[in-house]
N, C-alpha and C positions, 0 to 999 in steps of 0.2 A: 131514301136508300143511300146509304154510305160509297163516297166514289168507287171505294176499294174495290167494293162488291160488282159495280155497272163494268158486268163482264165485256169485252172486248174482241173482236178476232183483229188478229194482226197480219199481215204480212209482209216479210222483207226481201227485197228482191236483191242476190246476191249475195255470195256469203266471204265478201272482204271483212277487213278488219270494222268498218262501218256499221256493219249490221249486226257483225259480233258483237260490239261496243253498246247498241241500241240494246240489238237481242237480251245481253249480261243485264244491262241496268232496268229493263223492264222486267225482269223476272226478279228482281229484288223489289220493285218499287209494289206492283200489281201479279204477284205470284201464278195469281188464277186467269187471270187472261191468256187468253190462244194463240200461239205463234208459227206461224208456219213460215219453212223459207223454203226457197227455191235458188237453184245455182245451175247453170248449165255444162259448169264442170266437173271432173268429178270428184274432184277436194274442196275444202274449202281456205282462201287466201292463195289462191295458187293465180291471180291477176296483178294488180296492183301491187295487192300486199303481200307479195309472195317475196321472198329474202332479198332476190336477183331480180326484182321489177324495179326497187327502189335502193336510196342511197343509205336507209337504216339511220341518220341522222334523227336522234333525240331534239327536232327541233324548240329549240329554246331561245333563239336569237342570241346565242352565246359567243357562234362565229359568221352567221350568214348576215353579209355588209349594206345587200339589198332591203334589209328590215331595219336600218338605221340612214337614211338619205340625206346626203351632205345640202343646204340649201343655201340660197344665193348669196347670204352674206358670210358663208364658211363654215357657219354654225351647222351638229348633224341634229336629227329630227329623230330620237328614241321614242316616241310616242307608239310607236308599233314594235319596237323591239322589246317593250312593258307588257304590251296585249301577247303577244307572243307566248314570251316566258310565261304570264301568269297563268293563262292556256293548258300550258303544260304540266304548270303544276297540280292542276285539274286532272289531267291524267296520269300522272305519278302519286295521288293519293287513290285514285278508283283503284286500278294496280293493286295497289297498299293492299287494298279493303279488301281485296278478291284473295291475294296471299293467305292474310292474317285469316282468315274466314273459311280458307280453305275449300276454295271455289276454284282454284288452281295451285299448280304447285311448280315447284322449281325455278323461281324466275332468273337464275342466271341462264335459263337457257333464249331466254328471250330479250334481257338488258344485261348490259355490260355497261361497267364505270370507263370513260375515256377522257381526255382533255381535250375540248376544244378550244381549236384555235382561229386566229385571222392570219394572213400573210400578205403583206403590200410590196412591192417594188416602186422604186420611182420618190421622188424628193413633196413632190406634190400627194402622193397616195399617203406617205409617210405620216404628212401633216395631218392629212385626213383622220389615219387611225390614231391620230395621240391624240386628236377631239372628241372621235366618238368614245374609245379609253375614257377622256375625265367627264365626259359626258354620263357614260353607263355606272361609271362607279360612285356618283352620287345616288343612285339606287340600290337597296339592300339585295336585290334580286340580282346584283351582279358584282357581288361583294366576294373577293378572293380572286378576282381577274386581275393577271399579272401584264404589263408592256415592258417589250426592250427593242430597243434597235440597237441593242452591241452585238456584235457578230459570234462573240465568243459564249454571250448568253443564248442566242437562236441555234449556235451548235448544239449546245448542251439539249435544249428542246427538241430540236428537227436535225439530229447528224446526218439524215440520208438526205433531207434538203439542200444541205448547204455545204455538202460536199462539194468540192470542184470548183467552190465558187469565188470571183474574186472577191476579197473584204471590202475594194472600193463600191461597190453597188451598193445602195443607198435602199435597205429593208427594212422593215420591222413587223412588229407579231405584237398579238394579244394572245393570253392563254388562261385557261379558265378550267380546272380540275374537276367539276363538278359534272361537263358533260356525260353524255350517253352516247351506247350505240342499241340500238333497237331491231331486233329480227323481225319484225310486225308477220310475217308467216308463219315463224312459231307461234307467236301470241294466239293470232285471230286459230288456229287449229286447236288450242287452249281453250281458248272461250267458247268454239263450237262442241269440243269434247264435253265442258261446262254445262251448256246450253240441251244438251241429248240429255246427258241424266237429270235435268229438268224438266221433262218429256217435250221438250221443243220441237216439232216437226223437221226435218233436215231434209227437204230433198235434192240430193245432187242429178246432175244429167239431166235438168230440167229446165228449159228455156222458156221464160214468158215474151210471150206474142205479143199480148193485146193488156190493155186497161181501160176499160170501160164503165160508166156511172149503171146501177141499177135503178129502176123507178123507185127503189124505196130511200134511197141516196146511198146505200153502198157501192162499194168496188165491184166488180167483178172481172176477174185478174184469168186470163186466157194464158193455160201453160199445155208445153208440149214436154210428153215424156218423150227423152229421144232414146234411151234404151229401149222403148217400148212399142214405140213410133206410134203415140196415142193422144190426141188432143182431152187435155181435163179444162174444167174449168172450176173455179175457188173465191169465195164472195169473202170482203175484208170490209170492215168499219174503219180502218186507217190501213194504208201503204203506205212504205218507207222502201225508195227507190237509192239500193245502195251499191249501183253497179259499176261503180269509177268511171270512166270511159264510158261506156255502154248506157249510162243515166239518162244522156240526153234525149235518145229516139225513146226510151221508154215515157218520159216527163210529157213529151211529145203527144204520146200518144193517149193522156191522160185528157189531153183539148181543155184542162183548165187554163184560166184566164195568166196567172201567173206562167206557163209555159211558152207564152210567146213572146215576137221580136226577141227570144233568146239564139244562139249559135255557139257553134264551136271549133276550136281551130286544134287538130289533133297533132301534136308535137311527140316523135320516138326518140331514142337517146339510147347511148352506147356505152359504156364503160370499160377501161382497161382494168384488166386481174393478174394480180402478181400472186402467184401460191408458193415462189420458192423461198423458202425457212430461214437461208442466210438473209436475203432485202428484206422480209417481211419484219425480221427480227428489230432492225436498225428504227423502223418508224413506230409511232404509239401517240397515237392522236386523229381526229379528223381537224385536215387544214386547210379551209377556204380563201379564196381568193375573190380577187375583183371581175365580175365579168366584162366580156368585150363591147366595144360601144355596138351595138345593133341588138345584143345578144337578149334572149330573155331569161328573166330572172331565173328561170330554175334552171339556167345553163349555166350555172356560177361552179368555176374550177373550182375541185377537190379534191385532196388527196384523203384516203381516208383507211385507219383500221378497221377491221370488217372480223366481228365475229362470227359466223355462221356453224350450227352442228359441233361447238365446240374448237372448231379450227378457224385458227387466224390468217387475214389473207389483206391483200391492200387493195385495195379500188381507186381510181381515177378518170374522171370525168365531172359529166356526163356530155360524150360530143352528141350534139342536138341532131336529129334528122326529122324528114318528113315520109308518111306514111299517112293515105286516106281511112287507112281504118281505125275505129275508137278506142278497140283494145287488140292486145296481140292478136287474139284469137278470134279475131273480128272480120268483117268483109272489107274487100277495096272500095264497095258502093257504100260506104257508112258515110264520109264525106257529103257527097251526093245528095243521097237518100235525106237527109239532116235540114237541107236547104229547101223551107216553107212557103210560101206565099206572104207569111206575118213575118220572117225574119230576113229575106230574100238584100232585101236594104240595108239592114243590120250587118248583114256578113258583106254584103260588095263595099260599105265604108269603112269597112274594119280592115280586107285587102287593098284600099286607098292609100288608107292611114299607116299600112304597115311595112311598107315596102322594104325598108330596111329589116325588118326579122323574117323577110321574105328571101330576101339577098343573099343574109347569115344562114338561114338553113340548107336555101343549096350549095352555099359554100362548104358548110359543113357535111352534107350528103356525099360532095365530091373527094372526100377526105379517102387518102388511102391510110393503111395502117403505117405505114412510115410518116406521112402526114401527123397522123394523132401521137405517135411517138417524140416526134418534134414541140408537140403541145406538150405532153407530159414533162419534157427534159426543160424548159422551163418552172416547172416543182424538182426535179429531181434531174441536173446535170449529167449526170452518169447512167440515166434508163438507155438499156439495150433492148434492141423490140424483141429478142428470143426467150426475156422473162416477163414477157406482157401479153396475155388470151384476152380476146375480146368476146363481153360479153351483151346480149342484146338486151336493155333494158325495157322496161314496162311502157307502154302509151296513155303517154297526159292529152286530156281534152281540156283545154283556157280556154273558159267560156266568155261569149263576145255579145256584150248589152248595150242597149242606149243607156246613159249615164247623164247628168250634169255634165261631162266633159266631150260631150258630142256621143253621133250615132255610129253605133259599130267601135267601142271599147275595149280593148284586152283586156280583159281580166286576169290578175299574178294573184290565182289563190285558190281558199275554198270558197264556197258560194251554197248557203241554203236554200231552197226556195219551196214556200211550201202555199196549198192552196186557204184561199180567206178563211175557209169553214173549219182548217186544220185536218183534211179527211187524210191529205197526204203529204208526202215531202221528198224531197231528193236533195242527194247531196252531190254537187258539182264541182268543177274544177281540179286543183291539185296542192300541192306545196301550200302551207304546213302538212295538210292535209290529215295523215293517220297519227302523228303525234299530239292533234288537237280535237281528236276524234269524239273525249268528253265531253267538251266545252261546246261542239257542235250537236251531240246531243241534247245536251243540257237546252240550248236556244232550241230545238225540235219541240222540248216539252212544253216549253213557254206557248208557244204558237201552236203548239196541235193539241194539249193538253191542259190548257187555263183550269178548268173546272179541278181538276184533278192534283194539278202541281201544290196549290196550297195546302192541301193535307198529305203529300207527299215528303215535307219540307223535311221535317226530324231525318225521314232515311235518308233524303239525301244529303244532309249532312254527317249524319253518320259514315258513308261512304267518302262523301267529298270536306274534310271538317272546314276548308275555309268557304265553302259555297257561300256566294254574296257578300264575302268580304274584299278586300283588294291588298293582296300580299305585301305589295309595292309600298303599301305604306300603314303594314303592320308589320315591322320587323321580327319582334317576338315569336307570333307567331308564326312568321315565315323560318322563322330559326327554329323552332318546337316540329313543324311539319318537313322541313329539308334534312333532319336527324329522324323522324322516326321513319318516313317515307325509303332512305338509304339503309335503315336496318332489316325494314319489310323485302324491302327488293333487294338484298343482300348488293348494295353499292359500295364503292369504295366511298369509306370516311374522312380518309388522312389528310383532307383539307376543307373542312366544314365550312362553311360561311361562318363570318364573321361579322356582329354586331355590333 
């Protein structure tokens, strides 16, 4: 029997941008298999990947400074700001493929062209970034990124920056035109509109309870209708646990072998919004910085333009807080509840190890709005708190493993983990997170999907054209795919990469 045919029921728990992403490519790959979701809200990408949960960074490693780590002898380590990028060019041709196909439409409503940039202060950061600079530019993937530390050039760049400032402070920028900015709430509401006229099962208002093995080795996936106030239950040959935040106590409850000595350390974040049209006018770019020594990685200052609904607004942040539950809309006993018997060790050496990001978050909890405004005017001299609304960002769960580098680990990421047999999988963690959202599928299929992937290969190349190549060090066609990918997603052109 042809793979194609060995019908399948699915189900994905969650209808972020994740499940969209899986959802979209399984219905091109295996048309006829069964997919059912479940979401306990009642839209779908209104958690994580809701516009206002996240920073909308097109992550590329284009500006963020924690994916190129400077190392002991000065030299920085691009090794992961290559995996990064190439990542995402995985997802900027799936995009492509859904456009041209007409599988969705409009995609300025969901990507905008922006420049990214880096920002350093200090004679030591300076050096930093002229490293990483000739560092990244010997890769074609980072070809057309401009440095200056003239002041008169970072005007020209960032005038609302560097207004007010004196010339003698010692700055400099990287800047790179090729950036994005990414709505992932409109997207994933796309790909579930997508996904319906596919007759893909959608249920919202629908909370899974339970994940339990059958005698015959399926799933059987215990959901509560809460409009309805009625327990179903729903039997799956694969789960795909794609609940951001909320992954974990489900993984949990799966009692496969891969779920344990796992943990999670739930981190909330805040951000300032500027909506008034004269300051929003002045900036055009997202501009990152270096984070604070304690801080973790997805606490890294940014300044940033923000498309949303068409309207332009600036965002800065993210100040980090703590909050016990997984996701916004989650319990204060999620914390709690999460702490196993098998991980109990895991999580006490992780709060050992981590005192310092312990320290940082209640510093930063304690933050008043004049506080965080004091943080901003270090980007922007001239912020007055009367044109900055603070908004409450989304809850990231950094998941905490034994590792090679001791027990109880922070993990700064995504994180797959799926069982031996491939019956199911969840996706963990955060940052990159939804902008590498294909490339994380892609590895789903390898592991849940062996049998099936090699005669799936043509589609997915079709969709993906460089699958199994490495961009990095095929320029060609990283230039043939960076031009037609930009005319699909109607991106800006006016500074293509150069070969």
């Amino acid at each position: 029997m042809d793979n194609q045919q060995k019908k399948r029921n699915v189900i994905l728990i969650g209808a972020g941008v994740m499940s969209a992403t899986l959802g979209s490519m399984l219905k091109e790959l295996a048309p006829d298999w069964n997919i059912k979701v479940f979401e306990k809200l009642e839209k779908a990408g209104s958690e994580s990947s809701n516009e206002w949960n996240n920073a909308g960074t097109g992550h590329a490693a284009l500006c963020e400074l924690n994916y190129t780590p400077e190392q002991a002898d000065g030299s920085v380590d691009i090794k992961k700001a290559i995996s990064i990028n190439e990542q995402f060019q995985l997802s900027r041709q799936f995009w492509s493929f859904l456009v041209n196909n007409k599988r969705i439409a409009n995609p300025q409503d969901f990507i905008m062209s922006i420049p990214h940039m880096s920002l350093v202060q200090g004679e030591e950061n300076v050096r930093f970034l002229n490293t990483r600079f000739e560092a990244l530019s010997k890769s074609p993937l980072f070809k057309g990124m401009e440095y200056s530390a003239d002041p008169a050039k970072l005007k020209e760049w960032i005038p609302l920056i560097m207004e007010g400032r004196s010339s003698a402070d010692a700055m400099a920028a990287t800047k790179i035109d090729s950036g994005t900015d990414v709505n992932f709430g409109a997207l994933t509401e796309m790909l579930f509109d997508h996904l319906k006229e596919q007759q893909v099962e959608i249920n919202y208002k629908h909370a899974v309870k339970d994940i339990k093995r059958s005698g015959d080795g399926t799933w059987e996936v215990k959901v509560e209708d809460l409009a309805n106030d009625k327990i179903e239950y729903h039997s799956a040959d694969f789960v795909f646990i794609g609940g951001g935040g909320g992954s974990l106590p489900l993984l949990q409850k799966t009692g496969i072998p891969e779920s344990k000595h796992i943990g999670g350390f739930p981190v909330s974040g805040m951000f300032l919004v500027c909506n008034d049209p004269e300051i929003v006018e002045q900036h055009h770019a997202k501009v990152y910085g270096k984070a604070k020594v304690g801080a973790p990685p997805m606490s890294v200052p940014h300044l940033d333009t923000r498309f949303i609904d068409n309207k332009k607004s600036l965002l800065f942040g993210p100040f980090a807080g703590f909050s016990p539950k997984f996701l916004k809309t989650g319990s204060n006993m999620d914390l709690i509840g999460s702490v196993k018997p098998n991980n109990v060790f895991t999580m006490l050496a992780a709060g050992a190890k981590e005192m310092s990001l312990t320290k940082y978050l209640i510093q930063q909890v304690m933050l008043s709005n004049e506080k965080r405004v004091e943080e901003l005017r270090e980007f922007i001299p001239t912020a007055k708190l009367k044109d900055w609304d603070v908004v409450v960002a989304g809850q990231r769960v950094q998941v905490i493993k034994d590792t090679d580098k001791g027990k109880g680990t922070l993990q700064f990421g995504t994180e797959i983990v799926t069982a031996a047999d491939g019956s199911v999988a969840a996706l963990l963690g955060a940052s990159p997170g939804a902008s590498t959202a294909v490339h994380a599928m892609l590895e789903i299929f390898k592991k849940c999907f062996p049998d099936e992937v090699g005669g799936w290969e043509p589609k997915i190349k079709e969709m993906i054209p460089s699958y199994g190549v490495s961009l990095s060090e095929n320029p060609e066609l990283l230039q043939e795919i960076h031009t037609s990918t930009a005319k699909a997603l109607q991106l800006d052109e006016k500074s293509p990469i150069e070969i």
